[in-house]
MIVOVO-658601 format. One record per residue (C-alpha): residue number from 1; residue in three letters; x, y, z. Coordinates in Angstrom, 2 decimals. Each point is the difference from the previous one (the first is absolute). Layout:
% residues N
   k   r      px      py      pz
 NUM ALA       X       Y       Z
...
***
This chain:
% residues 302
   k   r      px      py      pz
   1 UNK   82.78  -63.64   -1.27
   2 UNK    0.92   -3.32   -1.41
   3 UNK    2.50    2.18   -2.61
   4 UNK    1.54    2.01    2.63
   5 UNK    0.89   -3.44    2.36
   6 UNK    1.43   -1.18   -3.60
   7 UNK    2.14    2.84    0.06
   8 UNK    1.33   -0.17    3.22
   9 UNK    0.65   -3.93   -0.17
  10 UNK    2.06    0.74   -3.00
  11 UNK    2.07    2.64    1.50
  12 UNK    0.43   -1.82    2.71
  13 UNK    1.59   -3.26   -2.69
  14 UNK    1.76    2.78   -1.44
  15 UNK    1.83    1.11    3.38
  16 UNK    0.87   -2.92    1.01
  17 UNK    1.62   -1.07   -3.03
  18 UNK    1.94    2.92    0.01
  19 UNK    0.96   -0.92    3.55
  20 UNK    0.83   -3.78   -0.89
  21 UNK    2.48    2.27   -2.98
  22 UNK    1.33    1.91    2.24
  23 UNK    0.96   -2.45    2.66
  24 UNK    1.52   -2.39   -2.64
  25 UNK    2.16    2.77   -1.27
  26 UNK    1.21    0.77    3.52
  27 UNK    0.66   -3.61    0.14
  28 UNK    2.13    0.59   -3.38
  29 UNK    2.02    2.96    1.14
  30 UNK    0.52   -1.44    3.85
  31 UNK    1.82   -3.23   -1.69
  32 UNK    1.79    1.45   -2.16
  33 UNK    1.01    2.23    2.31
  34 UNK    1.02   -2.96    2.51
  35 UNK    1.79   -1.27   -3.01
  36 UNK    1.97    2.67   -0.36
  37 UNK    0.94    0.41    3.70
  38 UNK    0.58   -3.30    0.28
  39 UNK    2.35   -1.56   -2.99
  40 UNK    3.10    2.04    0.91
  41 UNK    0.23   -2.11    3.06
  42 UNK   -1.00   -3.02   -1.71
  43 UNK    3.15    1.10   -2.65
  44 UNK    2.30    0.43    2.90
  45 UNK   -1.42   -3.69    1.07
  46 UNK    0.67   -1.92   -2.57
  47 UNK    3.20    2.13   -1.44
  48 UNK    1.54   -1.34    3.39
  49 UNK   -0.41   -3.26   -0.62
  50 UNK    0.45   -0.66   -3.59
  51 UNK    3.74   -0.85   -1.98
  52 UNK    1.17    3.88   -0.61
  53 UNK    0.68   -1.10   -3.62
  54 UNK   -4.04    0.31   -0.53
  55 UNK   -0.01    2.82    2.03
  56 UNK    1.97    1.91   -2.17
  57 UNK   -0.96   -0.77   -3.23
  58 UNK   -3.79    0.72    1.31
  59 UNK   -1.16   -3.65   -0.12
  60 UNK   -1.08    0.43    3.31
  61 UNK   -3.64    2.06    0.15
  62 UNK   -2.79   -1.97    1.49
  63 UNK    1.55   -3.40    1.83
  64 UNK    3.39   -0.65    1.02
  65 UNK    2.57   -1.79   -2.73
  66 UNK    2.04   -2.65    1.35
  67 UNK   -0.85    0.15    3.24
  68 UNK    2.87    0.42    2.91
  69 UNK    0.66    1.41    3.17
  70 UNK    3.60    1.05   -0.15
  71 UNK   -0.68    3.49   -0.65
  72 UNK   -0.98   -0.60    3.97
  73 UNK    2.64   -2.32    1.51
  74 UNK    2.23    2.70   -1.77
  75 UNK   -1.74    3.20    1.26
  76 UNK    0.45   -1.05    3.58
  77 UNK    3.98    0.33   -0.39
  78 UNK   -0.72    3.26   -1.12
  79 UNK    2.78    2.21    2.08
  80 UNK   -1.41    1.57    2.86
  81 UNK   -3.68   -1.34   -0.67
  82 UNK   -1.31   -0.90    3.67
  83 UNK    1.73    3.27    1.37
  84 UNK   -2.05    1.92   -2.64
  85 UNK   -3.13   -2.35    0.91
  86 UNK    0.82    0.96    3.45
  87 UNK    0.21    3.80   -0.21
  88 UNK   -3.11   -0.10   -2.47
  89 UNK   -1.91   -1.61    3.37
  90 UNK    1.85    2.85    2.79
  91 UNK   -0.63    2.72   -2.48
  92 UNK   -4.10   -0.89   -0.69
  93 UNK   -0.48   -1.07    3.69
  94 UNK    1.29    2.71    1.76
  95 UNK   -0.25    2.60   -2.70
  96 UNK   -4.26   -0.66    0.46
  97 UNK    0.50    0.27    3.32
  98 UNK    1.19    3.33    0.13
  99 UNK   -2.17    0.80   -3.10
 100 UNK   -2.78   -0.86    2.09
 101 UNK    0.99    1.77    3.35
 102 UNK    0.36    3.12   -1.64
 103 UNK   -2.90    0.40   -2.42
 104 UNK   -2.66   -1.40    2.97
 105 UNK    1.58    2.92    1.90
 106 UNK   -0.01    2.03   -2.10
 107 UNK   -3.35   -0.55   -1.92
 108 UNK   -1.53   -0.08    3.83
 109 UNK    1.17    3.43    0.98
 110 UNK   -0.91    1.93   -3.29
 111 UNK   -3.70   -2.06    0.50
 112 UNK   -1.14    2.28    2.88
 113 UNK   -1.03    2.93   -0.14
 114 UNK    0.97    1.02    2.99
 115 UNK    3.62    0.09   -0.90
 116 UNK    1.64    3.33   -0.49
 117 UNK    0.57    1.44   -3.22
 118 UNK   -1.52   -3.53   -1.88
 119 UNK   -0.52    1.61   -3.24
 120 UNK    3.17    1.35   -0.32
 121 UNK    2.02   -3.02    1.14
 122 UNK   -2.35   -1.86   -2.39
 123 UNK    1.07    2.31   -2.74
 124 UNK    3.39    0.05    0.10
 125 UNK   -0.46   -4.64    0.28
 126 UNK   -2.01    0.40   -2.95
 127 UNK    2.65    2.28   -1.96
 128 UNK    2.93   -2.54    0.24
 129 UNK   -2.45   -2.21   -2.30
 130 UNK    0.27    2.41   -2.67
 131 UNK    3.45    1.82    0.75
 132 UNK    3.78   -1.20    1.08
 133 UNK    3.42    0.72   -0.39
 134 UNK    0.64   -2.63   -2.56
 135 UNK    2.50   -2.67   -0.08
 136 UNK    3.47    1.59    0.53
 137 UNK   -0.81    2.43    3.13
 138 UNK   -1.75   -3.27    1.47
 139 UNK    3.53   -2.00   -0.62
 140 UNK    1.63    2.80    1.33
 141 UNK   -1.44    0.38    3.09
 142 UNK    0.23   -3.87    0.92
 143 UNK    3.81    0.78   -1.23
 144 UNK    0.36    3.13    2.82
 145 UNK   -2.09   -2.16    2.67
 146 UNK    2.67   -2.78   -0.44
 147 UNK   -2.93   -2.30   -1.30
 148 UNK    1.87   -1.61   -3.16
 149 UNK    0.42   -3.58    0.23
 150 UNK   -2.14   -0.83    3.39
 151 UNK   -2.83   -1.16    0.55
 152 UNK   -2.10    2.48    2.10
 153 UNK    0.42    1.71   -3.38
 154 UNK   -2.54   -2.39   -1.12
 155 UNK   -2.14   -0.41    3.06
 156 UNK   -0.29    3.32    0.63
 157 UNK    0.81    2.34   -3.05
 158 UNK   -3.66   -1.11   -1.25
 159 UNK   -1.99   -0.16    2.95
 160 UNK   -3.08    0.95   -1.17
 161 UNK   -2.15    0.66   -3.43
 162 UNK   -2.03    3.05    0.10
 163 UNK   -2.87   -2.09   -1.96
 164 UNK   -0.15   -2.59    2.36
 165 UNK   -0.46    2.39    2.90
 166 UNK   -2.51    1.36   -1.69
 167 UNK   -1.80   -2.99   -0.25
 168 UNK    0.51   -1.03    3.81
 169 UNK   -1.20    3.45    0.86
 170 UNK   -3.44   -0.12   -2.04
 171 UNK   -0.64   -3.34    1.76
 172 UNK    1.08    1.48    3.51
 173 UNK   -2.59    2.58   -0.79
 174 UNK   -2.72   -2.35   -0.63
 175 UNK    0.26   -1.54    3.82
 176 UNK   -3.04    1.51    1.96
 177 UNK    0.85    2.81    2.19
 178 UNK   -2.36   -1.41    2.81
 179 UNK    2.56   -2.94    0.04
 180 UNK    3.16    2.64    0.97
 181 UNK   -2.30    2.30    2.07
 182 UNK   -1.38   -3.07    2.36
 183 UNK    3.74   -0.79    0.32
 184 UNK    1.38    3.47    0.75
 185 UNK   -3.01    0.26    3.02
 186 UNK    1.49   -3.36    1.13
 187 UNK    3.02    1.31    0.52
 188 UNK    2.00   -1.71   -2.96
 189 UNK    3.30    1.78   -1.56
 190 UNK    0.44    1.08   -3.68
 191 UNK    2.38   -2.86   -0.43
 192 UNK   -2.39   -2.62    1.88
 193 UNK   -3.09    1.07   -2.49
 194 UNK    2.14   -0.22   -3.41
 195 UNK    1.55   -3.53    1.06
 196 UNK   -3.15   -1.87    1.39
 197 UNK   -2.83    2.16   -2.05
 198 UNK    1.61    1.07   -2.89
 199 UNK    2.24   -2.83   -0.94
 200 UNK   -2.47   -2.59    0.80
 201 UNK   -2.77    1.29   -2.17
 202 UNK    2.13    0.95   -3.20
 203 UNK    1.34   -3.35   -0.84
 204 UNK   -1.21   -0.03   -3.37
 205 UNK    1.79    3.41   -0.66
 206 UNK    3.22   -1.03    1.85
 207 UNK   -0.01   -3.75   -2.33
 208 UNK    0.04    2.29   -2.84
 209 UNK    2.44    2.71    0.81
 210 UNK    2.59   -2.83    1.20
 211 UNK   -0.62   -1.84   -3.55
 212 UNK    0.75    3.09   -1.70
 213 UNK    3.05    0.69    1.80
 214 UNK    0.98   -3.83    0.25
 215 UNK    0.23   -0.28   -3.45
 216 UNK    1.42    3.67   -0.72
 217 UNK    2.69   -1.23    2.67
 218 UNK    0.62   -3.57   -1.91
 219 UNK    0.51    1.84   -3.60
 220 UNK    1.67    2.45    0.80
 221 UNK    3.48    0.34   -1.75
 222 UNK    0.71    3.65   -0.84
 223 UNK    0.96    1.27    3.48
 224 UNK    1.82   -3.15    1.37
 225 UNK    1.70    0.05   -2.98
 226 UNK    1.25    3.80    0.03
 227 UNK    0.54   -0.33    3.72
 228 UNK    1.20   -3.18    0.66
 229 UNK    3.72   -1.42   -1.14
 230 UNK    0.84   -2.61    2.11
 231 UNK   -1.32   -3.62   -1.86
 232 UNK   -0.75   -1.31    3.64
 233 UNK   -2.56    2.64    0.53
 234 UNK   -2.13    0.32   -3.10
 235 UNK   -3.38   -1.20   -0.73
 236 UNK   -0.94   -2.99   -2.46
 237 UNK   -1.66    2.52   -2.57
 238 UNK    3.41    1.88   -0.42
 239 UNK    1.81   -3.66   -0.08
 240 UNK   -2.00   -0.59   -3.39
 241 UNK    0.61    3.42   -1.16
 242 UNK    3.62   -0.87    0.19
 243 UNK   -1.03   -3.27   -2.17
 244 UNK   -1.28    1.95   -2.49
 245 UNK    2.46    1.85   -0.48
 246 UNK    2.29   -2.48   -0.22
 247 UNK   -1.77   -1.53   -2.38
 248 UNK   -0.25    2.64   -2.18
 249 UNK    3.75    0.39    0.10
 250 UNK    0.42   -3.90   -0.61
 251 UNK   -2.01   -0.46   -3.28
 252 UNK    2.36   -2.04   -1.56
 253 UNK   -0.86   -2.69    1.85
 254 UNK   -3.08   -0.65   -1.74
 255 UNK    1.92   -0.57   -3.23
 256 UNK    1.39   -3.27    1.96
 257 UNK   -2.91   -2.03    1.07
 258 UNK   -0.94   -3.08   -0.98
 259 UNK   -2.64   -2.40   -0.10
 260 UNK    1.63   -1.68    3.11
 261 UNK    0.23    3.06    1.88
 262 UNK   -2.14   -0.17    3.28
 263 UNK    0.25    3.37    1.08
 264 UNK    1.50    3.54   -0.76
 265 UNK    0.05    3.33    1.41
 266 UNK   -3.02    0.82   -1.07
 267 UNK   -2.33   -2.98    1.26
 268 UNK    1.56    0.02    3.20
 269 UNK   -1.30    3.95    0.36
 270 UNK   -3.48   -0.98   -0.85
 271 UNK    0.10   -2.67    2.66
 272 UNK    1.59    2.59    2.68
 273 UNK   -2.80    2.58   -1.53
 274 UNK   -2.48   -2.99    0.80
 275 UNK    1.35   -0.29    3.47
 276 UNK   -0.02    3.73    0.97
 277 UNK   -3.83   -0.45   -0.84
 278 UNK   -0.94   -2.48    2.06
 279 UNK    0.46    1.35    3.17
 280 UNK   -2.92    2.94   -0.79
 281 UNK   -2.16   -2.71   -1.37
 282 UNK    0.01   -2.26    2.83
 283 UNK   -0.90    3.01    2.31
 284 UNK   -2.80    1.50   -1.85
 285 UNK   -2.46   -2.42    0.33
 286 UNK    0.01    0.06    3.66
 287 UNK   -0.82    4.10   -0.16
 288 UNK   -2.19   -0.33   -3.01
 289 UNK   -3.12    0.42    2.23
 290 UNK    0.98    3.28    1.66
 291 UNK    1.48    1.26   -3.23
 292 UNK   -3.26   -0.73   -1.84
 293 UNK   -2.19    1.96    2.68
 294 UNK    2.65    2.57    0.67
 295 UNK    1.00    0.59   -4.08
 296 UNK   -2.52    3.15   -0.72
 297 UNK    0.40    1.65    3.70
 298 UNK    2.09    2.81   -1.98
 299 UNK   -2.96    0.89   -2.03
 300 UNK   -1.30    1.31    3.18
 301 UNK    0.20    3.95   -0.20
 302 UNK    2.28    1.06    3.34
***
């Protein structure tokens, strides 16, 4: 008896040593990790506000060198900066809010079951993920819709992501039935249910869905930069695209700087790339709770 308690003590030691092993190596990996995520941004950080001379000759890796905020004071007299600022703000504000009006619908009709031909409708949502026309027919038909250089191109010409529907609509499916029934006997509309049942109880799904299309809507370059000529109408993100390329064009003017130089081309982009983050980051925290909670709702089979 005495042998066999022995035994199991010493399993027992052995298991949770191997546990102690296996959390510190999680530990390991999840810094690292963090590390990794993390130092790009703390580049861009202290790239901005170091002499460009160290910059460029890759003095500059773990603290700033020489530190100085012209690369900033320079940055905003960047041409056309608030106006990009601006439309950065009317495109991610109102671009969610269509986002959102049209997957909630959407995501609330394919839900029930009730609706006519749901599979099929579902279907042909669900093949759009996988399947489209590509770039050029997509240009083309903003081109034959009159859509180039406006910007219900950009409100509207992406109003919805099938994957985000899908998410809304796995969450919609997870409200009780009772809940809609006891409303339909009390004589409430479709529209009344979704807006003060629905709505109400999938916060943590909506938080995530608008995050996901928030920052989709504050990146995004590609399309306002195909679509979109006029200077006064384009986003911040295709602003530093232009930068870039600039730059890239301009290299010669590395071959100039000094140790006196305050600022160049290049430091002033990492302080506008610094500014184009902050925006995200300051919002985040607020939805972090809701995100958290509503972050695995896709893994829920719809």
């Amino acid at each position: 008896m005495s042998k066999e308690r022995n035994k199991g003590g010493s399993g027992a030691r052995i298991e949770g040593r191997g546990e102690k092993i296996f959390d510190i190596a999680v530990t390991i990996v999840g810094i690292v990790l963090v590390i990794i995520c993390l130092y790009p941004l703390w580049y861009v950080f202290i790239a901005s506000v170091s002499r460009p001379l160290y910059v460029e000759n890759g003095s500059v890796m773990f603290r700033p060198a020489y530190f100085t905020l012209e690369s900033y004071k320079e940055a905003f007299k960047t041409p056309f900066l608030w106006t990009s600022f601006g439309n950065s703000l009317f495109y991610t504000f109102f671009g969610v809010l269509v986002n959102m009006v049209f997957s909630t619908t959407m995501a609330y009709a394919l839900s029930r079951s009730r609706l006519l031909f749901r599979k099929g409708f579902t279907m042909l949502a669900v093949f759009t993920m996988w399947f489209s026309a590509g770039i050029i027919p997509m240009y083309m038909n903003f081109r034959d819709f009159n859509l180039l250089d406006t910007r219900t191109a950009i409100l509207f010409g992406f109003a919805i992501s099938t994957y985000n529907m899908i998410i809304l609509k796995s969450f919609f499916e997870q409200v009780p039935s009772a809940l809609e029934e006891a409303a339909f006997i009390d004589g409430a509309s479709d529209f009344r249910i979704f807006v003060q049942i629905f709505l109400p109880l999938s916060k943590p799904a909506l938080a995530t869905v608008a995050l996901f299309y928030g920052v989709n809507r504050w990146n995004g370059y590609f399309w306002p930069m195909n679509l979109l000529t006029s200077d006064s109408k384009v986003p911040l993100q295709v602003l530093l695209k232009k930068l870039l390329v600039d730059r890239t064009a301009n290299e010669m003017e590395s071959a100039i700087i000094t140790s006196a130089s305050l600022s160049n081309q290049t430091t002033v982009i990492y302080a506008l790339i610094l500014l184009a983050i902050i925006p995200m980051a300051v919002i985040y925290p607020f939805i972090q709770k809701y995100f958290r909670s509503g972050i695995t709702i896709g893994a829920v089979k719809g």
